[in-house]
N, C-alpha and C positions, 0 to 999 in steps of 0.2 A: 758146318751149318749149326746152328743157334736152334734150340726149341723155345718156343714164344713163351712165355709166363703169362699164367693164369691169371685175370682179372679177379684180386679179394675184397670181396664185397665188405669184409672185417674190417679193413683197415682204412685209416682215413686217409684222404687226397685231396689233394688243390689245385688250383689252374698252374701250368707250368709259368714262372716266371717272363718265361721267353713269349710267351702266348696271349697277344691283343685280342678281345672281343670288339666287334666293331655291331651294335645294333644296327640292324633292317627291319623291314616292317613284317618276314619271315620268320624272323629271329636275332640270328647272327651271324656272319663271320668270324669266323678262330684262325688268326693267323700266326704260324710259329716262325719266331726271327732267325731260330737257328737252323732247323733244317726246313725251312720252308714251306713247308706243306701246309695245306690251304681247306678248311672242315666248313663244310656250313650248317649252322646249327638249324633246323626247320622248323624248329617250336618253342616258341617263347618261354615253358617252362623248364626245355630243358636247358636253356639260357641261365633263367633263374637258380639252377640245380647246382649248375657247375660254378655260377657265380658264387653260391653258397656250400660248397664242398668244407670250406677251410673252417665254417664253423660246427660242422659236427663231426663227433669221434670215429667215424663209419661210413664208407657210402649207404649199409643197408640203415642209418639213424636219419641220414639225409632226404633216401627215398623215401620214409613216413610221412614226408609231405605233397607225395604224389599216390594221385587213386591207386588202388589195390591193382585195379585190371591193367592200370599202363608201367608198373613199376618193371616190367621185364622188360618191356618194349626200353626204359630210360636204363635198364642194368644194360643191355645191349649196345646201348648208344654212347653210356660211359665207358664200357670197354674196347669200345673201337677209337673213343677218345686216348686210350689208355694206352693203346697198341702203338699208336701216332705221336706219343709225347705231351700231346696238350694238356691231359692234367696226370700226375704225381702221387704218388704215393709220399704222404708227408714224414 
């Protein structure tokens, strides 16, 4: 058995290659080609977040453009991102 690695808020990520956004009027669908699994994004910003992973050096440089009060709620949500494949550590 495998211990899960910790989601580093230090280092910077990007959407998995393998990994379509499909907009809705919810947000998104993430869907990964390779191992299939299926995320739906419920908030259009954190659509935004992850579509803009790749241009900052950090998730924690990324979330400075999300309010102070939801930035854990969007660290949480990248790390279950993170756990799934969908986005990378660059």
């Amino acid at each position: 058995m495998t211990a899960a690695v910790e989601f580093d808020t230090s280092l910077g990520y990007r959407l998995n290659p393998q990994v379509a956004l499909r907009p809705e009027p919810f947000g998104a669908l993430a869907y990964h080609f390779g191992n299939r699994k299926l995320s739906f994004l419920k908030v259009p910003e954190l659509v935004d977040l992850v579509r803009g992973l790749a241009d900052h050096a950090s998730v924690e440089e990324a979330l400075q453009e999300v309010s102070e009060g939801r930035r854990a709620q969007f660290r949480r949500a990248l790390a279950s991102l993170a756990a799934t494949d969908m986005i990378r550590p660059r």
